[in-house]
C-alpha positions in Angstrom: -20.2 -25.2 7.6 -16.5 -24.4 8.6 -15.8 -20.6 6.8 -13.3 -21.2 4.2 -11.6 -17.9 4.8 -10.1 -18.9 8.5 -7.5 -20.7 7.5 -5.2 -21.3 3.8 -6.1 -22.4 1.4 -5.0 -26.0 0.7 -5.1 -25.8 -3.1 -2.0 -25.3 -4.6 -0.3 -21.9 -4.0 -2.6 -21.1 -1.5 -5.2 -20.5 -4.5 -8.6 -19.5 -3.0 -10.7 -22.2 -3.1 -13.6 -20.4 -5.0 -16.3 -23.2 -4.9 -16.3 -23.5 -0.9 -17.0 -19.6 -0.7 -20.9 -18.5 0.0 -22.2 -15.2 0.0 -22.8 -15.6 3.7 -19.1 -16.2 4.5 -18.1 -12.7 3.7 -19.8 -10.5 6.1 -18.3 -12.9 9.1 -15.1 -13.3 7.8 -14.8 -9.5 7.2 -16.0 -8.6 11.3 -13.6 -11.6 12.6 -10.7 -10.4 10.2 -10.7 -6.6 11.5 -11.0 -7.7 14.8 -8.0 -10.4 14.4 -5.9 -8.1 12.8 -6.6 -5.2 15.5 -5.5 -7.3 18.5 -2.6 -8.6 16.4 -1.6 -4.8 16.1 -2.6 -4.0 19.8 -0.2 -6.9 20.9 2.8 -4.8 18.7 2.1 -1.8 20.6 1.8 -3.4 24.3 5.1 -4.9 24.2 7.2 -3.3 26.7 10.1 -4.3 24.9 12.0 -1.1 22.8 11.1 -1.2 19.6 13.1 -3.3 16.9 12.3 -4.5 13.2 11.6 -8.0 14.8 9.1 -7.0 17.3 7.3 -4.4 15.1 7.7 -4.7 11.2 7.8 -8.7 11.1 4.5 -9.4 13.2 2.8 -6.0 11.4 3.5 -8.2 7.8 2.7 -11.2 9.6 -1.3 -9.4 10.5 -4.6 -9.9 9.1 -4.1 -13.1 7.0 -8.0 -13.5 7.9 -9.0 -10.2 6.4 -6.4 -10.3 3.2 -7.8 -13.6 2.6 -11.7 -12.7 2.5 -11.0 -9.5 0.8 -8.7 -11.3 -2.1 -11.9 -13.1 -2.9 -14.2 -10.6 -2.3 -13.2 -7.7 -4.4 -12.4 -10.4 -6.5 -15.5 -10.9 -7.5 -17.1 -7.5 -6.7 -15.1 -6.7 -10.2 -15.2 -9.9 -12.4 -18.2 -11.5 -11.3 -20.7 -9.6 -9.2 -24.0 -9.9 -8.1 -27.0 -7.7 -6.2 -25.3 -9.3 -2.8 -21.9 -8.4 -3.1 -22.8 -5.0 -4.5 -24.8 -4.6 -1.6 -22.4 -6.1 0.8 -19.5 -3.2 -0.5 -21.2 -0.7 0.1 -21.7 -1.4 3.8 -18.5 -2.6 4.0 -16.5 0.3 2.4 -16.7 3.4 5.4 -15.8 0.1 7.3 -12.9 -0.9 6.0 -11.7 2.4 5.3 -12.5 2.7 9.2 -10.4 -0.1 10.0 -7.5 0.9 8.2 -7.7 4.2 9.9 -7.4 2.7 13.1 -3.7 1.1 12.4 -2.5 3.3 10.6 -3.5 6.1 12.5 -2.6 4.3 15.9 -0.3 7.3 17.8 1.4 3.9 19.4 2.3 2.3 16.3 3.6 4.8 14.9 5.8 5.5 17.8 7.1 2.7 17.2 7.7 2.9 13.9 9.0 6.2 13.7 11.4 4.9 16.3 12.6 2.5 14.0 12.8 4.8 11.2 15.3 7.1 13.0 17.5 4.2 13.7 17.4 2.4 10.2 20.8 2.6 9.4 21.1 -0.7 11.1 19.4 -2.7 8.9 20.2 -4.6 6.3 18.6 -3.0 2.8 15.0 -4.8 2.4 14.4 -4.4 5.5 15.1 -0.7 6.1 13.1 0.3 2.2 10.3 -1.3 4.1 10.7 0.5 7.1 11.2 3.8 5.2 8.1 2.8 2.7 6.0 2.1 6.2 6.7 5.2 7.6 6.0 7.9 4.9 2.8 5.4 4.3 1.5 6.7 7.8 2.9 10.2 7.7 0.7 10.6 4.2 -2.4 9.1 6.0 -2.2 11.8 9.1 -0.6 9.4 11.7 1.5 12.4 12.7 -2.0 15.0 12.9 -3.2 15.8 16.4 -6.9 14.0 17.6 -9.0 16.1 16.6 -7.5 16.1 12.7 -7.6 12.5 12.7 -11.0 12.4 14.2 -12.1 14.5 10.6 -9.6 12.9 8.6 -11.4 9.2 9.5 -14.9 10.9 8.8 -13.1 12.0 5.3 -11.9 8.2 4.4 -15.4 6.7 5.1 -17.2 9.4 2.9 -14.6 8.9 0.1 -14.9 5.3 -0.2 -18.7 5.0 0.3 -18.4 7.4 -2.7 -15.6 5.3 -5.1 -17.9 2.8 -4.2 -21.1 4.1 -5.2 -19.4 5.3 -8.9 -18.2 1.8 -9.6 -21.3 0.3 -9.0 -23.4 3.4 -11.0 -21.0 3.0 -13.6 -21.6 -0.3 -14.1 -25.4 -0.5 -13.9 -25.3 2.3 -16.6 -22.8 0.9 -18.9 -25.1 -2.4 -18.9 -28.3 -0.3 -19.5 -26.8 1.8 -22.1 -25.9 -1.1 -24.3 -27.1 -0.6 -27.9 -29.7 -2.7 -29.2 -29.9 -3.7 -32.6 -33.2 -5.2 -34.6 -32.3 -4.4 -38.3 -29.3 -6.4 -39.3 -28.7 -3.7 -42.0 -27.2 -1.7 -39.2 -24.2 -3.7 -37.9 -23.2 -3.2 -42.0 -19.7 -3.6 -41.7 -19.1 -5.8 -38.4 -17.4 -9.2 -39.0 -19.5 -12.5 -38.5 -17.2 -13.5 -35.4 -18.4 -9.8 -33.7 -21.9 -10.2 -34.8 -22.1 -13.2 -33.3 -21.1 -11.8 -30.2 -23.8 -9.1 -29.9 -26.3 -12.1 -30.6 -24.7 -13.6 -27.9 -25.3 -10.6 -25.6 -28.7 -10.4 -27.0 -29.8 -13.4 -26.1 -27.7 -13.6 -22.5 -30.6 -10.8 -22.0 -33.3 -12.6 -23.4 -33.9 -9.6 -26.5 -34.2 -9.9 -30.2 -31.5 -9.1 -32.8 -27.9 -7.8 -31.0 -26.6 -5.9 -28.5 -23.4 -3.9 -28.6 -22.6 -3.8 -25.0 -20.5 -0.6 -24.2 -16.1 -0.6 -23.2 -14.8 1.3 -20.9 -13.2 4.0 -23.1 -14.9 6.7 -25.1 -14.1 4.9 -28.6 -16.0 1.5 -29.2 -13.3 -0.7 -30.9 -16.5 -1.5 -33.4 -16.5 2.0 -34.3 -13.8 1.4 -37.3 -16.1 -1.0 -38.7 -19.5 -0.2 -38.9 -20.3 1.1 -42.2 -23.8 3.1 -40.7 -23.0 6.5 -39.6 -26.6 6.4 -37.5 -25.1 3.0 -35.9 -21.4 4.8 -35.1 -23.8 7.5 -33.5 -25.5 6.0 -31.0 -22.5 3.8 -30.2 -20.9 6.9 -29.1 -24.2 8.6 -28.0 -24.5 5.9 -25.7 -20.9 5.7 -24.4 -20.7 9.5 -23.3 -23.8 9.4 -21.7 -23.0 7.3 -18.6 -23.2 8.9 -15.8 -25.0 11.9 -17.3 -28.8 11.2 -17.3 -30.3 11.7 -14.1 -31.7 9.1 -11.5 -30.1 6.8 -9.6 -26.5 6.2 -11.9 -25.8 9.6 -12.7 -22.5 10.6 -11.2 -22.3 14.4 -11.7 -22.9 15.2 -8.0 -21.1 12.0 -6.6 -17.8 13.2 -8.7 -18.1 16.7 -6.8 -19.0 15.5 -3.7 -15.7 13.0 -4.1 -13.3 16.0 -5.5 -14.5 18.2 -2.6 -14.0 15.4 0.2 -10.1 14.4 -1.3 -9.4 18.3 -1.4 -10.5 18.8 1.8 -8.5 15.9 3.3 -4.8 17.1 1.7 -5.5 20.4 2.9 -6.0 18.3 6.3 -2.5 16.3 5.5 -0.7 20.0 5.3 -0.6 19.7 1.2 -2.3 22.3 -1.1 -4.3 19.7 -3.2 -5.4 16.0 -3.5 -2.2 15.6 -6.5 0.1 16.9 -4.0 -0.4 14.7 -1.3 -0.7 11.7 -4.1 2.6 12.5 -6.0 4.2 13.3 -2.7 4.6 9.5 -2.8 5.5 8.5 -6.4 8.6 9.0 -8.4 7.6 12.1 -9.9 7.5 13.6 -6.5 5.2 16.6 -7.3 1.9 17.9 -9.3 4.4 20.1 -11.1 6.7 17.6 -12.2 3.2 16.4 -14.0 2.5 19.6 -15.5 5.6 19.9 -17.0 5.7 16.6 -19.2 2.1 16.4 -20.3 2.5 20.2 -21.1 5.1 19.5 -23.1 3.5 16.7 -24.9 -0.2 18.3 -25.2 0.9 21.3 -28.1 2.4 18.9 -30.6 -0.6 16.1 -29.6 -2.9 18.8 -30.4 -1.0 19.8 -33.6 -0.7 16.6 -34.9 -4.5 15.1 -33.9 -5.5 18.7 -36.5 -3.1 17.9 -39.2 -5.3 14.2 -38.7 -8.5 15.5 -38.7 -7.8 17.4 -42.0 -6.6 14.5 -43.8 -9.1 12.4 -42.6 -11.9 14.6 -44.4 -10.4 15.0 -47.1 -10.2 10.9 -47.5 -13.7 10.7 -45.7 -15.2 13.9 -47.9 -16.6 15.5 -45.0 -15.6 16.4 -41.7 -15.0 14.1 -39.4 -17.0 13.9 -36.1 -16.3 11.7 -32.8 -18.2 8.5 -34.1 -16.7 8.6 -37.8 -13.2 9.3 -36.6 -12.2 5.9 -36.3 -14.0 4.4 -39.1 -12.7 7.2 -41.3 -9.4 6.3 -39.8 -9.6 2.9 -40.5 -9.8 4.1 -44.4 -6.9 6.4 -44.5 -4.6 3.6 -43.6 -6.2 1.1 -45.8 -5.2 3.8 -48.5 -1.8 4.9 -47.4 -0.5 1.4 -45.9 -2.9 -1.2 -48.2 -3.9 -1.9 -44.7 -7.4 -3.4 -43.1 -6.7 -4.0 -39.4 -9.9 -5.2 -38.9 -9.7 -7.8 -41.8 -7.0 -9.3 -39.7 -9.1 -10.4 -37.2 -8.8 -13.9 -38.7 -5.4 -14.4 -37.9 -5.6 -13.1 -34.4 -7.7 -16.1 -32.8 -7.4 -15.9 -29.2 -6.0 -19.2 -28.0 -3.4 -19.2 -30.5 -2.4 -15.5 -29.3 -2.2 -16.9 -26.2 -0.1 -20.0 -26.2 1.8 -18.9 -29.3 2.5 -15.4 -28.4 2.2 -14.3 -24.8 3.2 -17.9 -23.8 5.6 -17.8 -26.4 7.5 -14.7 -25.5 7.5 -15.1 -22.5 9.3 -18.8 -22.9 11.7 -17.4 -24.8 12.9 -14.3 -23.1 12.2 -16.0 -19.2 12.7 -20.1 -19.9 8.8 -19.9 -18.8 6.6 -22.8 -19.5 2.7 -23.2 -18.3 0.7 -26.5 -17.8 -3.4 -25.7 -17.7 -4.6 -26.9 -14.5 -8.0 -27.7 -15.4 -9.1 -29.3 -12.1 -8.5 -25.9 -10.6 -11.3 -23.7 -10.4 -11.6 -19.9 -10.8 -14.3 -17.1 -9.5 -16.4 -18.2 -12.4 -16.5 -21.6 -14.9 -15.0 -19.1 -17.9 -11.6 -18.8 -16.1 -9.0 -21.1 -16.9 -5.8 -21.5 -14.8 -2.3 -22.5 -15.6 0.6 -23.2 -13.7 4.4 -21.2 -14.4 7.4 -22.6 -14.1 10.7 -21.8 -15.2 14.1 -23.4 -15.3 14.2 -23.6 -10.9 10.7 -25.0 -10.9 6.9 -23.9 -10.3 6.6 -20.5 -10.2 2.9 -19.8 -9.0 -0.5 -19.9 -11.3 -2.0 -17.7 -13.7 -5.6 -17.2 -14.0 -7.1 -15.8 -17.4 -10.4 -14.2 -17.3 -11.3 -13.3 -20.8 -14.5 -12.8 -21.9 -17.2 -9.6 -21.0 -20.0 -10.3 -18.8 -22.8 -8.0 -17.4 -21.4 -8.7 -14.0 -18.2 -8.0 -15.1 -16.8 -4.2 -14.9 -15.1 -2.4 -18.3 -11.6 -2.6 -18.8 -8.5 -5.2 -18.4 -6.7 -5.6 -15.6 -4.1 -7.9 -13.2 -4.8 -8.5 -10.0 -2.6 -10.7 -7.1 -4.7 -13.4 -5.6 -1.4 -14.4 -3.6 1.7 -12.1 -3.6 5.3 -14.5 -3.5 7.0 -13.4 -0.3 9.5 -15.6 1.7 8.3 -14.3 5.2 4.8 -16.3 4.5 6.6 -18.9 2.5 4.2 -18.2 -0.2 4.4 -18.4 -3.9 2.4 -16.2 -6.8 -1.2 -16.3 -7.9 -1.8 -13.5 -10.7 -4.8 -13.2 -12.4 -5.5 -11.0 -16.1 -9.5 -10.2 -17.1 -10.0 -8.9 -20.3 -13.5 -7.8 -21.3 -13.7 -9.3 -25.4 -16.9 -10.0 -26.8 -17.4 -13.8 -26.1 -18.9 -15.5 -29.7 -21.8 -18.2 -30.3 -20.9 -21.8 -29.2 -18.2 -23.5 -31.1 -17.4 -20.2 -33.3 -13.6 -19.2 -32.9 -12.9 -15.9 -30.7 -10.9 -13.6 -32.9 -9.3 -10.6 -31.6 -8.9 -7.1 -32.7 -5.4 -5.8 -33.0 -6.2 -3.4 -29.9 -7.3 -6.3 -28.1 -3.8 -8.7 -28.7 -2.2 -5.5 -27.3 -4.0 -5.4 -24.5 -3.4 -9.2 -24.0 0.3 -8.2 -23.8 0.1 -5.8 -21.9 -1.8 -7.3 -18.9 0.6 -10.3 -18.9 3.3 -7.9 -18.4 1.8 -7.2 -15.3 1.2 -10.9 -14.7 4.8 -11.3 -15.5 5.4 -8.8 -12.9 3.8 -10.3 -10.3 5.2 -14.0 -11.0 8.6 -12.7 -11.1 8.6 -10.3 -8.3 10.7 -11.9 -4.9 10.2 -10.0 -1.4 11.1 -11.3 1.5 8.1 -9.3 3.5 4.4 -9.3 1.8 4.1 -5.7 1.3 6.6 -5.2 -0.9 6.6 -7.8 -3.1 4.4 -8.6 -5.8 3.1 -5.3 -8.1 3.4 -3.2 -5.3 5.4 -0.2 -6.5 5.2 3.0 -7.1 1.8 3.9 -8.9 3.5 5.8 -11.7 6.1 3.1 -12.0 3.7 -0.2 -12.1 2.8 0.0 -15.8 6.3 -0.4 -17.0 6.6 -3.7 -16.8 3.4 -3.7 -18.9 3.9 -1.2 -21.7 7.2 -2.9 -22.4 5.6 -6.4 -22.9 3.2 -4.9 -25.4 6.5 -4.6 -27.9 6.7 -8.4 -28.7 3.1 -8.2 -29.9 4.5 -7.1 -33.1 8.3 -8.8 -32.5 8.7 -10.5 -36.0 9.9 -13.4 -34.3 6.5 -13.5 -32.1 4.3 -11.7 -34.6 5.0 -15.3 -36.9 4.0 -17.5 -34.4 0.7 -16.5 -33.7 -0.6 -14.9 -36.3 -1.9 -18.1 -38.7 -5.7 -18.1 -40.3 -7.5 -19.8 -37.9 -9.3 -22.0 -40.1 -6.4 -22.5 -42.9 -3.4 -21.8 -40.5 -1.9 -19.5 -43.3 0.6 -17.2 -42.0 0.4 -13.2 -41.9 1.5 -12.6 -45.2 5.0 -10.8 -43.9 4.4 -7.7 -46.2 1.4 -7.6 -44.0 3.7 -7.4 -40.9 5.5 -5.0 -41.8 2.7 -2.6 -43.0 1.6 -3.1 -39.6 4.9 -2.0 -38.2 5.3 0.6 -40.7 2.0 2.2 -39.6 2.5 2.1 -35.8 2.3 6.0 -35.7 -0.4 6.0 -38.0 -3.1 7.9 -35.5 -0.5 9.0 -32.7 -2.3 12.4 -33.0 -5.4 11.3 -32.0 -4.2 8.5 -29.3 -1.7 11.2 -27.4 -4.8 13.6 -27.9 -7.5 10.9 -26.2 -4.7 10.1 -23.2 -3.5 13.5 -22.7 -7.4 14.7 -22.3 -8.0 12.3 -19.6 -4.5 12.3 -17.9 -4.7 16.6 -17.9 -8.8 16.1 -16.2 -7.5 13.8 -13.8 -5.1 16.6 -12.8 -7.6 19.1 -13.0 -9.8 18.0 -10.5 -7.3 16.5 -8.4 -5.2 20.1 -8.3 -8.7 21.9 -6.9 -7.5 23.7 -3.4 -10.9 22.9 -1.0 -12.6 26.8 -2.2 -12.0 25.9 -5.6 -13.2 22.4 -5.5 -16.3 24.0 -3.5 -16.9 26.2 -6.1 -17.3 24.2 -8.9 -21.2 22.5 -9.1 -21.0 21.8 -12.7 -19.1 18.8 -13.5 -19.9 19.0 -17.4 -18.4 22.6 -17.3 -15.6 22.4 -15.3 -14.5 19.5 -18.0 -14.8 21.4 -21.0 -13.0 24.1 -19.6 -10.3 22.2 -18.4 -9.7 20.7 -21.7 -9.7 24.1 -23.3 -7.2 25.2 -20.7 -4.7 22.4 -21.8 -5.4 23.2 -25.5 -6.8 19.7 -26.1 -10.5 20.6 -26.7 -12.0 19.0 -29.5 -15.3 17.9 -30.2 -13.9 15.2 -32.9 -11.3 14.2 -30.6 -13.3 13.4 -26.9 -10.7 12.0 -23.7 -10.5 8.3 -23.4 -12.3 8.4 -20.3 -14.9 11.5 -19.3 -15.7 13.1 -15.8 -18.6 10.7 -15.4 -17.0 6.9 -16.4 -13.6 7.8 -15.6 -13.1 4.8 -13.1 -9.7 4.5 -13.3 -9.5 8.2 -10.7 -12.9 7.8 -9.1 -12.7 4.4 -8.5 -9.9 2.5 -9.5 -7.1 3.7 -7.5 -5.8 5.9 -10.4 -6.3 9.1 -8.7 -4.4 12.2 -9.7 -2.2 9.1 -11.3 -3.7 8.7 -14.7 -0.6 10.5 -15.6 1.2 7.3 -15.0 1.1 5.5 -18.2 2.6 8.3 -20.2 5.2 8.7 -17.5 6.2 5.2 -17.0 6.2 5.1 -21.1 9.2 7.8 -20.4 11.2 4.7 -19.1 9.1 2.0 -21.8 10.0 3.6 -25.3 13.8 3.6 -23.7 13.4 -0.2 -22.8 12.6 -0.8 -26.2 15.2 1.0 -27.6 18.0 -1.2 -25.4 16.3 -4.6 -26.1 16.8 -3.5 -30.3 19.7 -2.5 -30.1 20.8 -6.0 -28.0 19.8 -8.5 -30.2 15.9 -7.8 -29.1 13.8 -11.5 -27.8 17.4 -13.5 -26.2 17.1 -15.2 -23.2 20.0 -13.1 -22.0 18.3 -10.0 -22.3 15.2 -11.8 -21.1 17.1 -12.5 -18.0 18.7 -9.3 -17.5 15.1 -7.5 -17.1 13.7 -10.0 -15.0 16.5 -10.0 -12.8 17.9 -6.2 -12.7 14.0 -5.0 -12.6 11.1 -7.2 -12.4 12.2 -9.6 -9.9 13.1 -6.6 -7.3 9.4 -6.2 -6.7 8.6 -3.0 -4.6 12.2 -3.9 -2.8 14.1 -1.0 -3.8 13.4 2.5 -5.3 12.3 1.7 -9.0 14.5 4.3 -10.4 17.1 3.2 -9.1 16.7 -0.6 -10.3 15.9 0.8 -14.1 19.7 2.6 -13.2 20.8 -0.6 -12.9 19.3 -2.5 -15.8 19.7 0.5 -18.6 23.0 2.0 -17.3 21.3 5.3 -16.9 17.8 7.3 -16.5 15.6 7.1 -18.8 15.6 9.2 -21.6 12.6 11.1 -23.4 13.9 11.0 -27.1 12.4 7.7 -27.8 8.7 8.6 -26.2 9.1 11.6 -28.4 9.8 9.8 -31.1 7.0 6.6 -30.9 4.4 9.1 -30.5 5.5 11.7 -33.1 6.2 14.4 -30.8 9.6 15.4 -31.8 
């Protein structure tokens, strides 16, 4: 059997062709891949030739086709659709990989070359020398300037830190599946909607158990939590979700979480940087930890104020206080009170094919002239994907792939991916996926969504749009590949037409009557968008300030810390933000997004890039709001330039100016 991975694909856009791929492809693919791409690399660095864009940077983009081809697919998988084997499989393959890129990007002759390059970039043309200057403070950060015998510890240092991300993902999931609360007694999902009970008897009976399972999210707060009427119930929903990671045996990631903190401080002191969030910012637009520390301790006093001045009136509607599992449910009946509002009684009018073709699609057709064509002969990673091809007014765009429902094998959380990045170098086009993790109901029942769930279904088309849109001429800078605390722009601004009258109108219709949202309805819903901004600033703030608490550990600090649980809670009271009612979105122990996810000493990000968001917003209302002109002016002044320019720079361009912080202040009631 030829292996699918040595050679394109020949589905459309180069889309991997899933249904050829067996587990026994990978391991081969992966050894021929790293070896392809390191004579590909070794031929850059023997030509005797001086060193020129065309004879460096061009075959560099042009290497490893093999190896981005099998890991596309594999970590594909390893996230949305995994299995003993691949779990397996990562884990031997992680010091590996991390290995491999060490040995090109650490390569003294390569980078000779490069930096040769670099000093002479003046010469090229303005793509090309962004990538060069991108390149080389890529291989300055990852020690290609350190002498041997720092490289030779630096190397040790990437294998232990991704055997270790590796290790959390994996714990993390098996504990988030073993945690899952079972229910017997009917009496104690009170509260839940028929479409979300039959999803936990779904999840029951995937597992083979009586009665229903409420199988655990990735944040602290279950969305369930506003509905379920049993305060035991709301207990051990949240009992269950702060445990992970906490109880011992095999999944517990206390020690992993030190030994991880210890190995990223040790290699930034390595790199010449004081801390882990030195060397990581060193390369994002804020430029420094500091910069950090000065916007989220701006926003964490008022947060804090604001989550109290909640937590009163909450128990004072609730008549008692308020603890983490009630919050949202008591929540939930303040603003049915102060805005005649049930967002969980809309749940009907949010069903989820009709929030996708007749919002996201929507939208996006009339800000961008998109259109999309389900290509059901096309196959994703798993028979629950559906794919659809984008085109606009020029022609097809690329696919989009929609992975919606939760599965055990499936990690927590929603997220994009790039299956194929559009570059012109390749002559390739754009395959973007989105995975969503919502609760999938009994056969031929409708899926309905909860109102946090359609804004997450904006939101991760935004990236999608992002990657459809973006245009590079070389591979590495096209697609979502920006600057970390930049790349959820794009996003955060798509969540606005969620609740865009316009959009709102379209989608939201009674699935079984097709009644409209009452418009009064609407508006409520607009009228109570800071309704809770206390509590969500609070919740992000926590986990943004942790993330920069461990990551700001010098190496004796991070050595001195053995209690994970500790060093957590005093962090939190450091920032002003400790609250037992009020936990962080994401804990020590199941926050992915920095231990495993990429997010590190980034989780700042969101609120940063929400800095540049809230402003967006504010110049698409006060222009006339979903136009195809103003459509066409973000796509083309900021979407479409990819990781092509400095970000900054291309929001310049589209707004006129920087950003500024009065609307952020503003959204969030922080003024």
């Amino acid at each position: 059997m030829t292996n699918p991975f040595f050679a394109d694909s020949a589905l459309p856009y180069q889309l991997p062709d899933f249904a050829a791929v067996r587990d026994e492809h990978f391991r081969e693919a992966f050894d021929a891949g790293m070896a392809e791409q390191l004579a590909e690399v070794a031929a850059i660095t023997a030509d005797p030739a001086a060193p020129s864009f065309e004879n460096t940077f061009v075959p560099l983009e042009r290497s490893g086709r093999v190896l981005d081809r099998v890991a596309t697919v594999f970590f594909t998988l390893a996230s949305s659709d995994t299995t003993d084997a691949i779990q397996s499989l990562e884990e031997e393959l992680a010091p590996r990989l991390a290995a491999h890129h060490d040995a090109i990007v650490l390569d003294p002759a390569l980078f000779a070359r490069v930096d040769a390059i670099h000093a002479e970039r003046d010469a090229l043309d303005a793509e090309q020398r962004y990538l060069v200057e991108r390149r080389h403070i890529e291989m300055v950060l990852a020690g290609a300037a350190l002498d041997e015998p720092a490289k030779e510890r630096l190397r040790e240092l990437n294998q232990r830190i991704s055997t270790l991300t590796t290790r959390f993902e994996k714990n993390l999931l098996n504990d988030t599946n073993a945690l899952a609360v079972h229910v017997t007694d009917a009496a104690e999902l009170a509260g839940l909607a028929a479409s979300e009970r039959s999803a936990a008897r779904e999840a029951a009976a995937a597992r083979d158990l009586d009665g229903w399972l409420v199988t655990l999210v990735l944040p602290t707060g279950h969305p369930w939590l506003s509905s379920i009427e049993v305060p035991a119930t709301r207990a051990r929903i949240m009992e269950a979700s702060r445990a992970r990671g906490t109880r011992g045996g095999e999944f517990d990631n206390r020690d992993l979480v030190l030994d991880l903190v210890r190995a990223r401080a040790e290699r930034a002191r390595l790199l010449g940087f004081r801390d882990h969030a030195s060397v990581v910012t060193a390369d994002e637009t804020a430029g420094s930890p500091e910069a950090v520390a000065e916007l989220l301790g701006r926003l964490a006093p008022a947060a804090a104020r604001n989550a109290s001045v909640e937590r009163a009136e909450l128990a004072e509607t609730f008549g008692a206080p308020v603890t983490a599992s009630d919050w949202a449910y008591a929540a939930e009946a303040v603003r049915r009170e102060r805005y005649e509002l049930d967002t969980a009684a809309l749940r009907p009018w949010f069903e989820a094919e009709r929030v996708l073709c007749d919002g996201v699609f929507f939208a996006a057709e009339r800000l961008y002239g998109l259109s999309f064509a389900e290509r059901p002969e096309l196959r994703g990673w798993n028979d629950e994907v559906r794919v659809f091809e984008v085109s606009d007014e020029d022609g097809p765009l690329g696919l989009y792939l929609l992975d919606l429902y939760t599965r055990d094998a499936k990690r927590g959380g929603a997220w994009m991916n790039s299956l194929v990045v559009r570059n012109e170098l390749l002559g390739q086009g754009a395959v973007v996926t989105n995975n969503l993790n919502v609760p999938r109901p009994a056969a031929g029942e409708p899926t309905l969504l909860t109102l946090d769930e359609v804004e997450t279904f904006f939101h991760e088309f935004g990236h999608a749009l992002h990657g459809l849109f973006a245009h590079a001429r070389y591979p590495s800078l096209g697609g979502t590949n920006v600057f970390r605390d930049f790349v959820e722009f794009p996003s955060q601004v798509n969540e606005m037409w969620a609740m865009w009258p316009e959009v709102l109108a379209n989608y939201a219709r009674h699935h079984e009557t097709g009644e409209p949202l009452d418009p009064s309805i609407a508006q409520r819903l607009r009228d109570a968008e800071r309704f809770g901004q206390g509590f969500g600033t609070s919740e992000y703030l926590q986990a943004a300030l942790l993330d920069q608490a461990w990551h700001t550990l010098d190496l004796e600090d991070a050595q001195a810390v053995t209690d994970a649980a500790a060093f957590e809670a005093d962090a939190l009271a450091a920032a002003g933000l400790a609250d037992d009612a009020v936990p962080p979105r994401y804990a020590t122990t199941y926050f992915a997004h920095v231990f495993s996810g990429g997010y590190d000493a980034g989780y700042y990000s969101y609120i940063w890039s929400e800095v540049l968001d809230a402003d967006t917003v504010e110049w698409f209302r006060e222009n006339g709001g979903l136009t195809r002109e103003n459509g066409e002016r973000f796509r083309r002044r900021l979407l479409q330039t990819a990781g092509t320019r400095d970000p900054l720079a291309a929001f310049r361009d589209f707004r006129g100016r920087d950003a500024a912080l009065e609307p952020l202040l503003e959204r969030r009631g922080l003024g």
